[in-house]
N, C-alpha and C positions, 0 to 999 in steps of 0.2 A: 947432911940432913936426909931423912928416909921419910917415905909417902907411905900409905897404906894400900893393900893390896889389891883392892876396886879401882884406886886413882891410877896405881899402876897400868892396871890391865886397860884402862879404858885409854890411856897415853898410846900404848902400843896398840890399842883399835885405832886410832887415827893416822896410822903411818900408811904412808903412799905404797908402801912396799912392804911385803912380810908382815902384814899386821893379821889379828886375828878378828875372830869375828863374834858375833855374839851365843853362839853356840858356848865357844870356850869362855866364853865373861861369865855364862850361866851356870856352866860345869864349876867354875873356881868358886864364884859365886853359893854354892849348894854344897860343897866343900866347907866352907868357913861356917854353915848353917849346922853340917854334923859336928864341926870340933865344940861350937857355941854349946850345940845342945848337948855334948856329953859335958862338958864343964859343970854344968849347972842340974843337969839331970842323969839318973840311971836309965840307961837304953836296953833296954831287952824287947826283942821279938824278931821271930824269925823270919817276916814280911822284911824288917828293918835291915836284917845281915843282907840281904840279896841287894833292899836297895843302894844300901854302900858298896856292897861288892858292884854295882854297876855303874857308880858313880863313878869311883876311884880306880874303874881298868878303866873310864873314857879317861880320865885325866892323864896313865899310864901313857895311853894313846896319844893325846893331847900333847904330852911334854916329848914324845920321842919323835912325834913328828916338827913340831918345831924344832927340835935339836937338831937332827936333818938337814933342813929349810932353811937355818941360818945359818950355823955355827959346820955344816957339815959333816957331822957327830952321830954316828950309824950306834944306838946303842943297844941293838939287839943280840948282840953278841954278849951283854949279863944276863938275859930273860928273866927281864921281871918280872913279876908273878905276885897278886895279892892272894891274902891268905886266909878270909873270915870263912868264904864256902868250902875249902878245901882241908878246912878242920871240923867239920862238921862231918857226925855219922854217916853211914848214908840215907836211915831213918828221918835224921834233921833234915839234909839236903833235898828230898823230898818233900818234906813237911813245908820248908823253905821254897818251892816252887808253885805248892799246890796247897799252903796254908798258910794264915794271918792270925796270928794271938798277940797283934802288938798292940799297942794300950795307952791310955793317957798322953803324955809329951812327947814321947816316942815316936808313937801310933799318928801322932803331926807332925814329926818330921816326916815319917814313911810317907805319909799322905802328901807331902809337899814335893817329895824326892819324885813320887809318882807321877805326881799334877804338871814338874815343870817335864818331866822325861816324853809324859806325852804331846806337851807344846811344842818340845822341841826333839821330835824321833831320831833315831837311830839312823846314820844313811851311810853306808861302807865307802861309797866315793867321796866324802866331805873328809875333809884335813880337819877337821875340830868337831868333837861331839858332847854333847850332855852325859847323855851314859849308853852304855851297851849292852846288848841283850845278852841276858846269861839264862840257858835252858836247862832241863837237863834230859839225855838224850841216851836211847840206848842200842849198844855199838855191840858189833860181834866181839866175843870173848871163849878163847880155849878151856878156860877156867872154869874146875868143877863146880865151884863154890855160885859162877855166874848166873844169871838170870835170864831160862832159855826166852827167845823171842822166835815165833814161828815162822818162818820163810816158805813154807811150802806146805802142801793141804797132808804132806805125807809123817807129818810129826805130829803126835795129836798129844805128847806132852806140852807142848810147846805152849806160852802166853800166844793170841791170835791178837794182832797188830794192823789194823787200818787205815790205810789213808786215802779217806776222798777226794776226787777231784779238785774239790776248795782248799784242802791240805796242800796240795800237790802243787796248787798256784800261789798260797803264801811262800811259801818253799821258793819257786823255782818261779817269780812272776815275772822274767824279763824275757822280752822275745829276743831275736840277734839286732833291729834297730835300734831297741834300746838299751844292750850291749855297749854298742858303739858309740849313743850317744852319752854314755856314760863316762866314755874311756877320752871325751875330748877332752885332751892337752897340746899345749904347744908343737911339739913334736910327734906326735900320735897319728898315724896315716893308715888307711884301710889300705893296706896293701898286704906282699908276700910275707913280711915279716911279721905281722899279725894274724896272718892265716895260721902260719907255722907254729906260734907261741897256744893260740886257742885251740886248737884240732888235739892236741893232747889232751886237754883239759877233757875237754868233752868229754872223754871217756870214764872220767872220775864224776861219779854220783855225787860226788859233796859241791859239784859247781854242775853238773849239765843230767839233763833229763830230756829222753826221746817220747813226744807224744805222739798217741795216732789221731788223726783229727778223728776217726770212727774207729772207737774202741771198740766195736763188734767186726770191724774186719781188718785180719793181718795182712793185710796188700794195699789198705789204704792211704795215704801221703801222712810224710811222719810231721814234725816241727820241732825242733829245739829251745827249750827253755830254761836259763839259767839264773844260777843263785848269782844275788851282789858280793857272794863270797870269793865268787875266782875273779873281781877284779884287785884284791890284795895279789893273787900271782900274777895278771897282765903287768900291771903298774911296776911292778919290780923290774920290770927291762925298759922303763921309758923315762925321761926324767921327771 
């Protein structure tokens, strides 16, 4: 005999061990809401593509981290990969980021998909998540065809690219105590061998950022503040 997949999930929320939590009952949950509403309706809007593309890599997430956690099942080694934003122009993809034309039945899903994503945010150190932030973000490129972004006051083809202090702190909002208190696990110990693992990182922009506490003077005491992105590379060497 087979049970349905709420009853399921909620069987495996009450386990003493390895059970989940309700982050993933909401993600599975809002899952079974998009397959419902394509059955029964046509989905078009481009608000909608993201919100599934953010639904369905947490679940990506979701399922490859329990695979892991119980079954001991590394399967990062197929790189899954969904596919609704990565078919998309780059015109769309844009549009997709920074436009909404979605509409009637749809336009309530997207709206629902929205409502529970901010109930239930994003947080890189949680084993189970609702959905994931998808941005879009612009990287250096050799490529003629690319889209220059100005780095320095000496290019004046260049787009001129800002980011204020408030930028800089959604970015980068962890000091080093909350670093650490983020990295408690079992085995996780502020010692040499997490000095070792973080001090590289630091060097890479996409997890650590040097601020000066007085951005008017180059001799004044720095701080370090990092993205919840570089605890995906700590966590890899700890169980």
């Amino acid at each position: 005999m087979t049970i349905g997949v709420l009853p399921g999930a909620n069987i495996v929320r009450q386990y003493a061990q390895d059970s989940i939590d309700d982050h993933a009952i909401e993600n599975i949950s809002l899952l079974m809401e998009i397959r419902d509403n394509a059955i029964h309706f046509h989905n078009v809007g481009r608000d909608l593509h993201k919100r599934v593309q953010e639904v369905g890599a947490a679940a990506l997430r979701n399922f490859a981290f329990a695979a892991r956690k119980w079954f001991d099942c590394d399967l990062s080694q197929y790189q899954f990969a969904l596919m609704p934003v990565a078919f998309e122009t780059p015109a769309g993809v844009i549009q997709t980021v920074f436009g909404d034309d979605t509409k009637g039945a749809a336009g309530k899903l997207a709206k629902l998909l929205a409502d529970q994503e901010r109930k239930f945010p994003f947080e890189a150190a949680k084993p189970f998540n609702v959905g994931v932030e998808v941005e879009l973000r612009f990287v250096r490129n050799s490529n003629a065809q690319a889209m220059p972004v100005i780095v320095s006051p000496n290019d004046p083809n260049a787009i001129r690219v800002t980011l204020s202090e408030e930028d800089m702190l959604k970015r980068y909002p962890w000091d080093y105590r909350t670093l650490c208190k983020a990295l408690r696990t079992p085995d996780f110990k502020e010692n040499e061998r997490f000095h070792k693992l973080r001090r590289p990182l630091e060097d890479d922009p996409r997890f650590c950022r040097v601020r000066l506490l007085d951005p008017r003077n180059k001799k004044s005491s720095k701080q370090r503040f990092y993205s919840p992105a570089i605890l995906d590379e700590i966590v890899k060497h700890y169980v």
